[in-house]
Structure formats: C-alpha cells, structure tokens
C-alpha positions in Angstrom: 3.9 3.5 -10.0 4.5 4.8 -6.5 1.6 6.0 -4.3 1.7 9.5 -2.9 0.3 10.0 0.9 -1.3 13.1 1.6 -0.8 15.3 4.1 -3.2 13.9 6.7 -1.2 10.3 5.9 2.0 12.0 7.1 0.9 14.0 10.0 -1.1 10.4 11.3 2.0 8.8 10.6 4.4 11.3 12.5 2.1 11.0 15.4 1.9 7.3 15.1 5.5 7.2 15.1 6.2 8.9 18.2 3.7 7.2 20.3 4.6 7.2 24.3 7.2 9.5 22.7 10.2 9.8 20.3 13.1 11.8 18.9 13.6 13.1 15.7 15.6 10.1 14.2 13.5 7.7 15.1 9.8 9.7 14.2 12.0 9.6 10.8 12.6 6.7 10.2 9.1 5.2 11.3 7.4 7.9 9.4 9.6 7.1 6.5 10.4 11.1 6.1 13.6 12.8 5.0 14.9 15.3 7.2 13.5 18.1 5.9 10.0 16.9 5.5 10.5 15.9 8.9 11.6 19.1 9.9 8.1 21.4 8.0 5.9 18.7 9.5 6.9 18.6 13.3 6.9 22.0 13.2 3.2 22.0 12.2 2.1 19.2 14.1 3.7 21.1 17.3 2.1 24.5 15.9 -1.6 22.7 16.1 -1.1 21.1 19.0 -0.9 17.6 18.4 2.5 17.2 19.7 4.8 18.6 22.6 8.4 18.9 22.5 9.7 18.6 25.8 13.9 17.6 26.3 14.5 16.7 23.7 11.4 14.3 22.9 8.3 14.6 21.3 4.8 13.4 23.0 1.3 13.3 21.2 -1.2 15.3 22.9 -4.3 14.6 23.8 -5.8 16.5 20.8 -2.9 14.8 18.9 -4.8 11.2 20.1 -8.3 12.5 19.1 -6.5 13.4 15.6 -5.7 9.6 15.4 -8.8 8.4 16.6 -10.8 10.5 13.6 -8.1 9.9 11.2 -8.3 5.7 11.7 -12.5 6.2 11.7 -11.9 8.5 8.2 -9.8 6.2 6.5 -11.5 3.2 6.6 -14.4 5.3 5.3 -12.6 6.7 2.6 -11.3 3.6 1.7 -14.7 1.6 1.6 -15.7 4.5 -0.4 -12.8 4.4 -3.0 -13.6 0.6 -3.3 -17.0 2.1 -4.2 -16.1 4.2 -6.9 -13.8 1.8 -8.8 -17.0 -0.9 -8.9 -18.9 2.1 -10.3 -16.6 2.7 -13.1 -16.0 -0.9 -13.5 -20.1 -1.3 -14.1 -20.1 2.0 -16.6 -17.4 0.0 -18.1 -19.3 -3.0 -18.6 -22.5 -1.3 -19.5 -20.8 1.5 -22.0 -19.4 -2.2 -23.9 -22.5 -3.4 -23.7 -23.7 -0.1 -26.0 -21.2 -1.2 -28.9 -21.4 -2.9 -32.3 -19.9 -6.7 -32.5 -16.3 -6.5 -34.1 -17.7 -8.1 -37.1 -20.6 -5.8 -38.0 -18.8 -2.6 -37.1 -15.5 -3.2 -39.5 -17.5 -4.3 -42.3 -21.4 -2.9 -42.6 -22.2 -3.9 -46.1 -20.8 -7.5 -45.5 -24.5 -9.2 -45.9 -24.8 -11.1 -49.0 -27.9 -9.8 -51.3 -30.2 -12.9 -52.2 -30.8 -13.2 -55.6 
C-alpha cells in the first residue's frame, strides 16, 4: 500500500531539491512531483517566502533554510513518537488478549464431566 506525504513532506522536499538552486525540471524530478503539483507548490513556497525565483532558477531563502532546519528537528520527533504509539497499541493488544477465555473453554462451557 503506497504511503502518502503530506504537505510539509513535499514543500521540505521541493526546497531540498533545489538546494544552491534549481530549475523546474530538475526540482521535479528530485521532488518526485508531476508538473502540476509542481506548479501549485512553487507557487506557494515562493508566495511564503521560502524560495526566490530569479532567471530562470529557484533559490531557498533564508526562511526557506530555517523551514528545513525545524522540519528535519520535527520529523524525527514525530517519528519517535509514531514508533511510540504503535508499541502502545501493540501492548493494549497483548493485554486486551490477555482479558479472553482459552479457545477450549469459550467454544464449549458445559464440556466438564459431572462426577458421579
């Protein structure tokens, strides 16, 4: 099953990809982007700032590096945290099993011989 990114992913991904600077193609294919995604998100990303367009090239500014610097510091927080949660639910899991009847004495609750 394929995994989504979210729109922070691709805006930290457009800025990764043009680095020291880039054109379109290229931000595209780095980004991994079609051409009109491409299109909505440079136009944002330029819009807030975190990138210039100048001749024909696109540049990160500097609040376009702080972006990256907060996104990297976020993401491996979210990440540990994510990692987090699934142990969670894998210990309800475990402990919600724990709660149930054996096979045996739940399918069959008058299976105990009378003594006579």
């Amino acid at each position: 099953m394929p995994t989504y990114r979210s729109r922070l992913e691709i805006i930290a991904d457009v800025l990764k990809a043009v680095g020291d600077g880039a054109k379109k193609t290229r931000i595209m294919y780095i980004a991994n982007l079609s051409y009109k995604l491409l299109g909505k998100y440079l136009k944002k990303t330029v819009e807030a700032d975190l990138l210039n367009f100048n001749n024909n090239y696109f540049e990160v500014t500097e609040k376009g590096r702080l972006f990256l610097e907060r996104f990297k510091d976020f993401s491996s927080r979210y990440a540990k945290l994510e990692r987090e949660r699934e142990e969670i639910s894998f210990e309800r899991e475990v402990l919600e099993r724990m709660c149930e009847l054996p096979q045996s004495k739940s399918n069959n609750p008058g299976s105990r011989r009378k003594r006579r």
